[in-house]
C-alpha positions in Angstrom: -46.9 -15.1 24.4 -49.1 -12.6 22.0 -50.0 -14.7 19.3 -52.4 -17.6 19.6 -50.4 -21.3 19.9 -49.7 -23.2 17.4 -50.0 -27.1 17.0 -46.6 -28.0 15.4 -45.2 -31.4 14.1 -41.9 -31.2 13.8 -40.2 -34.3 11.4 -37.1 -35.8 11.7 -35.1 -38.8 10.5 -34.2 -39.7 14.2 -33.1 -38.2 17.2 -29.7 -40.1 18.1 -27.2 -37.8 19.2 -25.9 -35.1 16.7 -26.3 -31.4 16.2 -29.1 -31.5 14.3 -31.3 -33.6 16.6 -30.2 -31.8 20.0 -31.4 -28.0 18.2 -34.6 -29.9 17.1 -34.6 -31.0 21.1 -34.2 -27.7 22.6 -36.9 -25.9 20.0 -39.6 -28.0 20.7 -39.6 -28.0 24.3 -38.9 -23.9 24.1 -41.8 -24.0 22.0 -44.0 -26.3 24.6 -42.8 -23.7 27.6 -44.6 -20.9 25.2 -47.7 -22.5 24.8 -47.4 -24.3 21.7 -48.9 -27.9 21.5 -46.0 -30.0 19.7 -44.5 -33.2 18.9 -42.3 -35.0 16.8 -42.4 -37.7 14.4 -39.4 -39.5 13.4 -39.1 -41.5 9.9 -37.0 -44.2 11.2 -35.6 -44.9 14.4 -37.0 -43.1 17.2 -33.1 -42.5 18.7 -31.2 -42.3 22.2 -32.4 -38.6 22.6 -36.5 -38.9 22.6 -37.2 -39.6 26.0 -36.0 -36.3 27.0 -39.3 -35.0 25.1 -41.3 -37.7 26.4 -40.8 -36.9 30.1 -42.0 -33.4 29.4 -45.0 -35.1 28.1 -44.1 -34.1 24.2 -44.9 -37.0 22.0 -42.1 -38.7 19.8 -43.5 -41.2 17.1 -41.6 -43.4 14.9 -42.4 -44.7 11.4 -39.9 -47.7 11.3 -39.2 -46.6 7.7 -37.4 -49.6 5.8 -35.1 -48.4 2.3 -36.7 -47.1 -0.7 -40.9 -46.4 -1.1 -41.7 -47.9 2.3 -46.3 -47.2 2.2 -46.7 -48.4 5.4 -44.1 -45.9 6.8 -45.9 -43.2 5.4 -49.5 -44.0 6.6 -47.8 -44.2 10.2 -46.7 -40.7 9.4 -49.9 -39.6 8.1 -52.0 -41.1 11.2 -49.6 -39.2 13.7 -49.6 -36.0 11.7 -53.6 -36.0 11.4 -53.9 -36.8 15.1 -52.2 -34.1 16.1 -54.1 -31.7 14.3 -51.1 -30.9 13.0 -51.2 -26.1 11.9 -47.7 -26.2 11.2 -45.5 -29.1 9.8 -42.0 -28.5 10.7 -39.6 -30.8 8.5 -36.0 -30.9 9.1 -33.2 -31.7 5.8 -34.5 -33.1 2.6 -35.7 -36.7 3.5 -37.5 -36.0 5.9 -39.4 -32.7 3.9 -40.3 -35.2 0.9 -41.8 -37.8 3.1 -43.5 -35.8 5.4 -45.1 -34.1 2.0 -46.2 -36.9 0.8 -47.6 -38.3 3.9 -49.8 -35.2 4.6 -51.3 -34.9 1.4 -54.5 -33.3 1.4 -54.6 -32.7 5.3 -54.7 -28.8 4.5 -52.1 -27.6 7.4 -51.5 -24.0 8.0 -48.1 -24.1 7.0 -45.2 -26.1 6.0 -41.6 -25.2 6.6 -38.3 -27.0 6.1 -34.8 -26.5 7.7 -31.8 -27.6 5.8 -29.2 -28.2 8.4 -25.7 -28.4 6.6 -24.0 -26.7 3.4 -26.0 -28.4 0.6 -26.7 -31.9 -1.4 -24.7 -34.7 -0.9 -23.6 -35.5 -4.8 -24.6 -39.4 -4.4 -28.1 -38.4 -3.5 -29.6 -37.2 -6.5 -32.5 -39.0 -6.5 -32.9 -38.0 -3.1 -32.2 -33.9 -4.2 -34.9 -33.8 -7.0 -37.7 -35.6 -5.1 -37.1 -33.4 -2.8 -37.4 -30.2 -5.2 -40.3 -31.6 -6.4 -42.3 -31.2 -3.1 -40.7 -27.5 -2.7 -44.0 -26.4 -4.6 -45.8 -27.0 -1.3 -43.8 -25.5 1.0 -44.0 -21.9 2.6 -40.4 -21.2 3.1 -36.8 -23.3 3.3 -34.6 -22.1 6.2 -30.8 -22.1 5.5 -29.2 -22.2 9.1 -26.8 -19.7 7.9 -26.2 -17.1 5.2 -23.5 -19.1 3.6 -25.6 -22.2 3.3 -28.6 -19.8 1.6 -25.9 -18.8 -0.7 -24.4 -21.2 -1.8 -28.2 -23.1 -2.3 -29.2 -20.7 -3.9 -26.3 -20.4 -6.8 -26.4 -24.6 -7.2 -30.4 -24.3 -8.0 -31.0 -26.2 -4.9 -33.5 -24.0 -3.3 -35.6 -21.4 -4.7 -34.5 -17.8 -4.2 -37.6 -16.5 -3.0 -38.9 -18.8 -0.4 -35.5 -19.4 1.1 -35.1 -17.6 4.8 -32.4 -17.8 7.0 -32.9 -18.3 10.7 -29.5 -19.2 12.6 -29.2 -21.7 15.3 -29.7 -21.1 18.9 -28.9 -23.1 22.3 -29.6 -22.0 26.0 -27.1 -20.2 26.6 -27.7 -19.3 30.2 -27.7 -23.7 30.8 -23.8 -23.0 29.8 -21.3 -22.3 32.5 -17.6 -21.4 32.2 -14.4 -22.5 32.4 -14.7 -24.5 35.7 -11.8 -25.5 38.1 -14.6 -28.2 39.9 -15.0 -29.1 36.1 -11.4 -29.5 34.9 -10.6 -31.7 38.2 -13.5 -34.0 37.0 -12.1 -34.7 32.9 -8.5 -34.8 34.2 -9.3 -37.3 36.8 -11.8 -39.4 33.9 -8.9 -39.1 31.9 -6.4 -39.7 34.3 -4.0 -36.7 33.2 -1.8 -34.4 35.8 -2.7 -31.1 36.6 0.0 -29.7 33.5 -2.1 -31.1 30.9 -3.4 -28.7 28.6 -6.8 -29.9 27.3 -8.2 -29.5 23.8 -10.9 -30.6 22.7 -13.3 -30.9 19.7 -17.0 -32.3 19.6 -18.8 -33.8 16.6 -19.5 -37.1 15.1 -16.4 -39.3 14.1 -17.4 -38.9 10.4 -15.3 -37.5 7.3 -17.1 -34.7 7.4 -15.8 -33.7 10.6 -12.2 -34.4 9.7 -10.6 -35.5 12.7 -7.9 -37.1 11.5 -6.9 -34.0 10.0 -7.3 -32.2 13.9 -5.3 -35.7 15.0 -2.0 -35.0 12.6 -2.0 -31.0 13.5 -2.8 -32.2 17.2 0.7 -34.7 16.5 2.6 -31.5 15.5 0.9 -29.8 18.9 2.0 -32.5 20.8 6.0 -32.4 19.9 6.0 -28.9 20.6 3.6 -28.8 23.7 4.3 -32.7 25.4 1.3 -31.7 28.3 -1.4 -31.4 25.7 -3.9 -33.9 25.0 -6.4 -33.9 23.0 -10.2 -34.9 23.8 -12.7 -36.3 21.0 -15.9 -36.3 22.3 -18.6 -38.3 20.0 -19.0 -41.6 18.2 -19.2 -42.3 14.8 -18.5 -45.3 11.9 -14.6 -44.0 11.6 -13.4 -44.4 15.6 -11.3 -47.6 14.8 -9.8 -45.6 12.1 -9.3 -42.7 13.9 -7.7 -44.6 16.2 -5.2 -46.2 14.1 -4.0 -43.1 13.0 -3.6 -41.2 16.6 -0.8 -44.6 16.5 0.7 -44.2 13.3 1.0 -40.3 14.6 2.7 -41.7 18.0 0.1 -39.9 20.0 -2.3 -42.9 20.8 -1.6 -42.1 24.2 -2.7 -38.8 24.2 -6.1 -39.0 22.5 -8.7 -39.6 24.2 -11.9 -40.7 22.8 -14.9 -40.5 25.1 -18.0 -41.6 22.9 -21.2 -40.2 23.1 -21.9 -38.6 26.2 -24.7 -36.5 28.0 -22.5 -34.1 29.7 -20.7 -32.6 27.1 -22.1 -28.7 28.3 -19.9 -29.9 31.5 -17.2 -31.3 29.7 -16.6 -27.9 27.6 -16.2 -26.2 31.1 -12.8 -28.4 31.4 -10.6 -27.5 28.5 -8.1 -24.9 27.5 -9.1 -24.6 24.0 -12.1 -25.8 21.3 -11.2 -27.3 18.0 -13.2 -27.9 15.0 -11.9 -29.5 11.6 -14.5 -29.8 9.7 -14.5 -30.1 5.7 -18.5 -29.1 5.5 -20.2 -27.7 7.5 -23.7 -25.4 8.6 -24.2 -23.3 11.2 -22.5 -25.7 14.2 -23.7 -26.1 17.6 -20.6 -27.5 18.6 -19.2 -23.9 18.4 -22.1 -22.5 20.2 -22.0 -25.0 22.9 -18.5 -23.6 22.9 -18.8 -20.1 22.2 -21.2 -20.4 25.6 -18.5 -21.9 27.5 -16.1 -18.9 27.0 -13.6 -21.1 24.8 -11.2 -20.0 22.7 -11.8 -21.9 19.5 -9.8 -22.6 16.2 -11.8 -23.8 13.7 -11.5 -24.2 9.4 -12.9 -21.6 7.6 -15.9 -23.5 6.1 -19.6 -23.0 5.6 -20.9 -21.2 8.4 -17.9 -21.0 10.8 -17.1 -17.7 9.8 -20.6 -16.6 11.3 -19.6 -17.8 14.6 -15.7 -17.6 14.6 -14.6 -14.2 14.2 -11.2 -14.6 13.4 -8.7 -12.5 15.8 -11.7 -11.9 18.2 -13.5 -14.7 19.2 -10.9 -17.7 18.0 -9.2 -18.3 14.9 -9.9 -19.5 11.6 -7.5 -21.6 9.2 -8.5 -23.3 5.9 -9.9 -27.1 5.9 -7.5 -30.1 5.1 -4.1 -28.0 6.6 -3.0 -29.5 9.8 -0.2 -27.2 9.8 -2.1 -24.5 9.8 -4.6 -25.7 12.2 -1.5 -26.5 14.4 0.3 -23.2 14.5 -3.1 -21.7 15.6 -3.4 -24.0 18.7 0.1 -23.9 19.5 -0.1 -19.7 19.1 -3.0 -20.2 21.6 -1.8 -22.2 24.4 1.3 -20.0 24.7 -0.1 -16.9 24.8 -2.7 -17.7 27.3 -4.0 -14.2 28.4 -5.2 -13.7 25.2 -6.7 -17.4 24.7 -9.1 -16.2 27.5 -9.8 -12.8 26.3 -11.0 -14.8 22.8 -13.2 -17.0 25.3 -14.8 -13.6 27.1 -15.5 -12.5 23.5 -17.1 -15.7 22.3 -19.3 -15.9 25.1 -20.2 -12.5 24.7 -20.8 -13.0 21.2 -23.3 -16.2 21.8 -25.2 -14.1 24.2 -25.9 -11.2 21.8 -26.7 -13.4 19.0 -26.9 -17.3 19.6 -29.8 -17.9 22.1 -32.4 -20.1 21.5 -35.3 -17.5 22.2 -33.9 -15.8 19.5 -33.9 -18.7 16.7 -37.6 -19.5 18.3 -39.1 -16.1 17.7 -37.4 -16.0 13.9 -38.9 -19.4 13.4 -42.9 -18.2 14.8 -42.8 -15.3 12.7 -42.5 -17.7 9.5 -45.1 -20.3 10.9 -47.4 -17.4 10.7 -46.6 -15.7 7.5 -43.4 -17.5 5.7 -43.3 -14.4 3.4 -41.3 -12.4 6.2 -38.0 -12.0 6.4 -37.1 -13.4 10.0 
């Protein structure tokens, strides 16, 4: 690397399982590898994903912050942050960027950068939005993970035109294989399913955003027409006993298979047919990445930044959000015309290769540590 290291401190809510947390994960210890001296701090729990930076020797601190102004949460912050010697503070989403403001008041860092991970505000978070516009003042730049997320920040008056950046998401792409006969033996034996079965699968937390009870009534329409398909939810989240009630009231109970939160899920991909996402919001997903990498053919709704990823016709298909018909006749149109399911997955991989790599997303993001007035 040509350019002097960096100490970064990279701030988070938590790192428990979730998109968000595992591109956090994979930056800082790509950043470590090239020299960099980092570490993260997280506000509240330190989450089920930290030792994997610890065991590198990457510090993870946690500030144990309780609801509402919590002081003593923010002088934790501010010790860590200090201690480090913190150049570069790296916050990720908009609770995170206010606290970590406030907490390194007066340290005079190099730089301060903040990554918005999804499509925008949640509308019950006011309070939550304009504290966190209020710290924008000191901030070098705010990252939109995809152009479709800067845009549509930008018309709301959440972010200010001229600091906002957009740097998409990367993942190792070479630590993805393929479709895998060793692989698909494995998840039909966990999920004790013949040979026949045609496996789709979707990845993401059980959470409205995500919709799976939307993919769960198109999967029911899959399933009448297609009896060998199952389909595989792989995640946990606050709706699974709902979910699961209506895989039942769908009649296809015994065909859903939810797996929970799991540390194999780059493995996992390598077993299905096809890749599903239903989502009703979302950024620029990993999920589609991770499957992208896998050389999956993936149907997805045509929301946020999807479209940056799917290219519809080439890589996968995209049909609108909150029409399980449509999602349906996609992954029915895919499954029978296999030949061209695994052209789509070529493509995909092809694609991620080119454009979704984690060096990539790392080199946009040093470029604005050092001078957040470049375009990356």
């Amino acid at each position: 690397m040509n350019a002097a290291p960096l100490n970064i401190t990279h701030v988070v809510e938590n790192l428990n399982r979730g998109g968000l947390e595992r591109m956090v994960l994979e930056l800082v210890k790509l950043q470590q590898r090239q020299g960099h001296r980092c570490r993260v701090v997280c506000l509240f729990e330190r989450g089920a994903l930290a030792h994997e930076l610890e065991e590198l020797g990457i510090p993870v601190g946690a500030c144990g912050k309780r609801q509402g102004l919590d002081l003593r949460a923010l002088a934790r912050a501010r010790r860590m942050i200090r201690a480090h010697a913190t150049e570069v503070l790296h916050t990720h989403n908009a609770v995170a960027h206010y606290q970590a403001v406030l907490a390194s008041c007066g340290l005079g860092m190099r730089q301060v950068i903040n990554t918005r991970h999804g499509m925008g505000a949640n509308p019950r978070a006011g309070r939550r939005e304009w504290l966190y516009r209020r710290t924008l003042a000191r901030t070098g730049a705010v990252v939109a993970v995809c152009e479709a997320a800067r845009r549509d920040a930008v018309a709301r008056g959440m972010l200010p035109p001229a600091k906002t950046r957009v740097v998409p998401n990367g993942i190792r792409v070479e630590a993805s294989g393929t479709a895998s006969a060793a692989m698909r033996e494995r998840l039909l034996q966990l999920l004790a399913l013949p040979a026949s079965a045609r496996l789709i699968g979707s990845v993401g937390r059980l959470n409205w955003a995500k919709d799976q009870a939307g993919l769960i009534r198109a999967f029911g329409r899959v399933h009448a027409r297609q009896p060998q398909a199952a389909l595989v939810l792989i995640g946990d989240g606050e709706l699974r006993a709902e979910l699961a009630r209506c895989a039942r009231d769908e009649g296809v109970d015994g065909n859903v298979h939810f797996l929970g939160d799991r540390n194999d899920v780059r493995e996992l991909l390598q077993g299905l047919d096809l890749f599903a996402l239903s989502s009703l919001s979302e950024g620029y997903s990993m999920a589609l990445l991770e499957a992208c990498a896998a050389a999956l053919p993936i149907v997805a709704t045509d929301v946020g930044g999807n479209g940056e990823i799917v290219r519809d016709g080439d890589t996968g298909r995209l049909v609108p959000p909150r029409d399980p018909a449509a999602l349906a006749d996609a992954l029915l149109a895919l499954l029978r015309e296999p030949a061209r399911a695994q052209a789509m997955g070529r493509s995909a991989r092809a694609w991620v290769e080119r454009h979704g790599s984690l060096e990539a997303m790392a080199r946009r993001y040093d470029r604005l540590y050092r001078d957040p007035a470049e375009q990356p």
